[in-house]
C-alpha positions in Angstrom: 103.2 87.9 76.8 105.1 89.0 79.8 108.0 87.7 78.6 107.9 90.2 75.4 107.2 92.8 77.6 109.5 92.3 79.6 112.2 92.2 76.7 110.6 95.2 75.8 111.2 97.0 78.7 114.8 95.8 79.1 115.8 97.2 75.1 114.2 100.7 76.2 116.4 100.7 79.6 119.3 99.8 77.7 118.9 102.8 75.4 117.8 105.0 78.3 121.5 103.9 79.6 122.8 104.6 76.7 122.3 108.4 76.7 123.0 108.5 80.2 119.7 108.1 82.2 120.7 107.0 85.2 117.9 107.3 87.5 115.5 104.7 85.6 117.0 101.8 87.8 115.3 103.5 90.3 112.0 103.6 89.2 112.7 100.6 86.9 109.7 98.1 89.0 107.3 100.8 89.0 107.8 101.3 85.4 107.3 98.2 83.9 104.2 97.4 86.4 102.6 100.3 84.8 102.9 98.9 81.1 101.0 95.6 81.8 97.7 95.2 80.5 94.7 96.0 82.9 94.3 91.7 82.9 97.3 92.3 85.5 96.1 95.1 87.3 95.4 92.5 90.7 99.0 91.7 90.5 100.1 95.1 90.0 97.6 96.1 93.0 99.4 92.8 94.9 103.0 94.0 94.3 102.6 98.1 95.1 100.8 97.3 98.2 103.5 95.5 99.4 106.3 97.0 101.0 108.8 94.3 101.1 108.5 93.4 96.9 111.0 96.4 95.8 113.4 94.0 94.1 113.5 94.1 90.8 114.1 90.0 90.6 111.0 89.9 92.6 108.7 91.5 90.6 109.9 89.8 87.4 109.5 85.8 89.5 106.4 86.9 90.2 105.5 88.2 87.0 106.7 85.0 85.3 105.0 83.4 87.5 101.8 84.8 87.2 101.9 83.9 83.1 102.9 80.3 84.0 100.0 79.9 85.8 97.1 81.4 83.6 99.0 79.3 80.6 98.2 76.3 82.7 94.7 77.7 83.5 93.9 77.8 79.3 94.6 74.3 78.5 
């Protein structure tokens, strides 16, 4: 799931590029925090209350992460 989503995010930033919106690198963590399903919304809570966890690379781990974990939980 995050995985798609994440894809999903990455296409629309590449066309946002494309027409030259620059600024959505910016905003680009906040952005795809806010199109996760309320399922995540402890993680999301997790990640904007911390003020060190502005890396892209860092939201995504954890992210990934996150999935791995709750995959392993199911079985």
């Amino acid at each position: 799931m995050v995985t798609e989503h994440l894809n999903s995010f990455n296409t629309i930033v590449s066309q946002l590029l494309s027409v030259y919106i620059r600024n959505i690198y910016e905003d680009k963590y906040i952005n795809v925090l806010c199109f996760l399903p309320y399922s995540w919304d402890s993680l999301v809570v997790a990640i904007g209350s911390n003020k060190n966890t502005s890396k892209f690379d860092e939201i995504v781990s954890s992210l990934l992460s996150k999935e791995i974990r709750r995959k392993n939980m199911e079985r």
